[in-house]
N, C-alpha and C positions, 0 to 999 in steps of 0.2 A: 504494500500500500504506500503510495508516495503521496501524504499527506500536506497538503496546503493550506493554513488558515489565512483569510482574506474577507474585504469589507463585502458584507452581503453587493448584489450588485441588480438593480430593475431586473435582468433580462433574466437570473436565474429562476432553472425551473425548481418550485420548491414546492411541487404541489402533491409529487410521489413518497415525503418525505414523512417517515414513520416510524417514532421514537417509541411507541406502546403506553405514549402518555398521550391523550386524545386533548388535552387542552392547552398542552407546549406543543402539538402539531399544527394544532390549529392557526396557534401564535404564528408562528414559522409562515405556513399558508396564506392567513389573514391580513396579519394586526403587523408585523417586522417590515415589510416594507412600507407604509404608513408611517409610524413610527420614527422612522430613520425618513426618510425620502420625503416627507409632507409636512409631519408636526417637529421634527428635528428635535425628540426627547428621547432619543438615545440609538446606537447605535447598535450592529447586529452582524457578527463576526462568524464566517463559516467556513468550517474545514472540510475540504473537499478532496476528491480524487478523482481529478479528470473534471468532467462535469457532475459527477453525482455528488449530492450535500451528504457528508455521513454523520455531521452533527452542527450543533449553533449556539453560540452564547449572545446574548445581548446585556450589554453595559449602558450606564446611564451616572452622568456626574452627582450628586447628592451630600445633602451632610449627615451631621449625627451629634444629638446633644452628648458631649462631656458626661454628663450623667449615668450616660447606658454603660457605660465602660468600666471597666474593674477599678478597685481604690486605687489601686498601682495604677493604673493609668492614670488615670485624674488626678494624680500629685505630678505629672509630667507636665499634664497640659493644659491648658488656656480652658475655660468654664462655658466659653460663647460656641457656637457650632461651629463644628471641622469639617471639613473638607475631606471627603470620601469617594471610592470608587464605588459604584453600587453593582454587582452582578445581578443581574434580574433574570435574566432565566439562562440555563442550561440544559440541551438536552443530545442523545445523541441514538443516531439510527439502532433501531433493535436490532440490523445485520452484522453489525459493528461491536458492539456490547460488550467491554472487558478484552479489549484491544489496546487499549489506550487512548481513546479521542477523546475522550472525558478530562482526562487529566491533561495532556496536549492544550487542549482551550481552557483550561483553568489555570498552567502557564504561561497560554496568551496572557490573560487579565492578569496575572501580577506582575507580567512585562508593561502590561498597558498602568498597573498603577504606579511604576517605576518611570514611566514617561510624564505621568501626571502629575506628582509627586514631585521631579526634576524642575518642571516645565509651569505650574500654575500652583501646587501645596496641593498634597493630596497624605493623610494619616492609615489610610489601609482600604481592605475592600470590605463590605458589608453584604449581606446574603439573607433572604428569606429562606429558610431552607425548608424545605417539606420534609416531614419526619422522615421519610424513606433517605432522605439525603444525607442527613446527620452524619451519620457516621463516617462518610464520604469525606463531608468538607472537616471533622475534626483530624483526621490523619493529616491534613496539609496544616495543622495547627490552629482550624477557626475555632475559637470560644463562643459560648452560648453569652449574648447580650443580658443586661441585667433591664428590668422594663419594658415602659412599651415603646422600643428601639426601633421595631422594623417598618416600614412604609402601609406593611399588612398586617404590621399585629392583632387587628382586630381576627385576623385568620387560625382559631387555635391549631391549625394543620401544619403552621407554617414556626419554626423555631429562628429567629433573627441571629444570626452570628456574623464574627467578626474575627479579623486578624489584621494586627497592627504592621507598617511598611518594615518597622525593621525587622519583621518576621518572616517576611517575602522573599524567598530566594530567589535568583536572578537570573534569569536563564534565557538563552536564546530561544527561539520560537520561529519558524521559516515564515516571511513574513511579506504580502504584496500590499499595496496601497491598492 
C-alpha cells in the first residue's frame, strides 16, 4: 500500500467510502466537503492509494478553557482560552482496518499541530472520542478532560480528551498540498 495523506480535494470520489460507522460515512459523503470548501470551518485530510480514500480525519482550529486541564497543567498556563488543534473526526475504511491508516492520520494531526503551534500558538490536540475510541487515543498519550471540555459534551457517548504539544512526537508524514 503506498499511502498518501493529502487535503480532501472537490473532484474526489468519496461516495464508495465505508468505514462501518454509518455517521463518519456519511460525514465523508455529505457534510466534508461543505465544511472545508463552503463554510471554511475546518479542514479534511485523506489518505489515499491511488485514487481510492482508505481513511479521513478532519481538523478544525478551537480553544479550550484552562480549567478542563489537569492541576499540573494549569500551574503552567495562562487561565484565558488556549489555542488548540481540534480532531473532529477520524475514520478509516473497514478494508483497511488494523493496517495502520489510523494511526498514519493521527501523525498527520500532531505534525499539523507542530505547524500550528510553530506558526500561530497552538497547546495540543483535543478529541471527542467515542467510547469505542478511548483506548485508541490513550496509547498515543491523550488524557480524559476534566468537565464539560469537549465541543459535544453534552454527548455522554463521546469522552473529551486531550494531549499537550510537548507530548507530541514529531514525525514525518508523506505529505501533498
Amino acid at each position: 500500500m503506498a499511502l498518501m495523506i493529502r487535503a480532501l480535494a472537490p473532484e474526489d470520489d468519496r461516495s464508495t467510502f465505508q468505514s462501518g460507522n454509518i455517521d463518519l460515512d456519511r460525514f465523508l459523503q455529505r457534510f466534508a466537503g461543505q465544511n472545508q470548501f463552503r463554510h471554511y470551518i475546518g479542514v479534511t485530510y485523506v489518505a489515499v492509494d491511488g485514487a481510492a480514500i482508505l481513511g479521513f480525519v478532519t481538523v478544525t482550529a478551537a480553544s479550550l478553557e484552562a480549567s478542563t486541564l489537569s492541576r499540573a497543567a494549569r500551574k503552567e498556563l495562562p487561565a484565558y482560552p488556549l489555542p488548540v488543534l481540534r480532531l473532529a473526526r477520524l475514520a478509516v475504511a473497514g478494508s483497511v482496518k488494523g493496517q495502520g491508516v489510523g494511526s498514519a492520520l493521527l501523525r498527520f494531526v500532531f505534525n499539523l499541530a507542530h505547524e500550528m503551534s510553530a506558526l500561530r500558538g497552538c497547546v495540543g490536540v483535543v478529541v471527542d472520542a467515542k467510547l469505542a475510541a478511548v483506548a485508541f487515543y490513550e496509547r498515543y498519550g491523550f488524557v480524559a478532560l476534566e468537565g464539560e471540555a469537549g465541543l459535544l459534551s453534552d454527548r455522554p457517548a463521546l469522552t473529551p480528551m486531550f494531549l499537550e504539544i510537548g507530548a507530541i512526537p514529531r514525525s514525518r508524514v508523506t505529505r501533498r498540498p
